[in-house]
N, C-alpha and C positions, 0 to 999 in steps of 0.2 A: 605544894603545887600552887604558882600564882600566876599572872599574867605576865606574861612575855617570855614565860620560862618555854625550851626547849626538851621534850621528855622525846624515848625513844617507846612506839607503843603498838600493841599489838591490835591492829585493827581487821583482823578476821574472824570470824566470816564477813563475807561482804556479798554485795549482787550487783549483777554487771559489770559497766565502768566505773561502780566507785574506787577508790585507791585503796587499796591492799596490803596486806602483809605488814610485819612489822617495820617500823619506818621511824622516821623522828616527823612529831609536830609541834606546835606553838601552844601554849596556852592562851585564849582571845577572851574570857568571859573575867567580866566584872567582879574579883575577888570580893566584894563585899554583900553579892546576892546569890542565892539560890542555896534549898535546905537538902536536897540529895546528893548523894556520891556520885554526881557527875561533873565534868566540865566539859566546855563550849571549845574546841577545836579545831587549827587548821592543819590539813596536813603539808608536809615535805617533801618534794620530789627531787630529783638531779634537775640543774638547769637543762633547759634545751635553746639555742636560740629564737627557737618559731614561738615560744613564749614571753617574749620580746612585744609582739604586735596583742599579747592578749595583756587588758588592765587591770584585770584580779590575779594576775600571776606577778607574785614579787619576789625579783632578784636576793638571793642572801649569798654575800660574801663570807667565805669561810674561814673563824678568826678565834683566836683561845677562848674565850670569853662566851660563846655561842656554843663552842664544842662539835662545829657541823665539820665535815675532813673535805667535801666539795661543793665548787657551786650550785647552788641549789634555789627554789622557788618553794614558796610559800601558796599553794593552791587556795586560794578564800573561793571560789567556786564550789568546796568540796566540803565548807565548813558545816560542823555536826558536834552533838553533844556525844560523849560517853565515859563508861562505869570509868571511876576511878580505878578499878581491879585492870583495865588494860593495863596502867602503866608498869613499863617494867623496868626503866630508870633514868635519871637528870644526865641531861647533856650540858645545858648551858643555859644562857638567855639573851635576849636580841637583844638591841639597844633601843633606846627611847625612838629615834630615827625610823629606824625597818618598824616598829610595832604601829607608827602612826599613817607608815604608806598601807601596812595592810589593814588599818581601820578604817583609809577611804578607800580601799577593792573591796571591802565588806559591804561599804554605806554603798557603794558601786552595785553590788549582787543582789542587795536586799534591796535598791531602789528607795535610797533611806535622802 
């Protein structure tokens, strides 16, 4: 499990509006820190267009190599740590490209 990989993962329970259910997300955190069984996370939604006017929503074209089957967004709004025991298995991995638009909707969220 490393940065930029795409895992499909079971993110329930949850409360509220956070994103739900089993889904695919990104891996986002620094493969070279942290000593717990967790990792740093965005998750994966279907594109919509009205996600278009928002700047932590990133567009993912759906391509072998990724393993996503439709257009989709990368929510950095929703970004969150958890147990390694979600994940339930590898889809793919973005490219160097989509991992660096969603490092600045990150720096964007966190006011970095």
């Amino acid at each position: 499990m490393s940065r930029g990989e795409i895992w499909v993962v079971n993110l329930d329970p949850t409360v509220g509006p956070e994103i739900r259910k089993t889904r695919p997300v990104v891996i986002v955190n620094d493969d070279s820190i942290g000593i717990l069984p967790l990792k740093v996370i965005v998750p994966i939604t279907e594109w919509k267009e009205n996600y278009s006017i928002s700047p932590w929503m990133i567009q993912i074209d759906p391509d072998e190599r990724n393993g996503l089957d439709k257009l989709s967004a990368a929510d950095a709004f929703q970004l969150r740590s958890i147990a390694k025991s979600r994940f339930v298995r590898s889809l793919g991995k973005l490219s160097d490209e989509t991992m660096e638009k969603i490092s600045k909707a990150l720096a964007l969220v966190l006011g970095l």
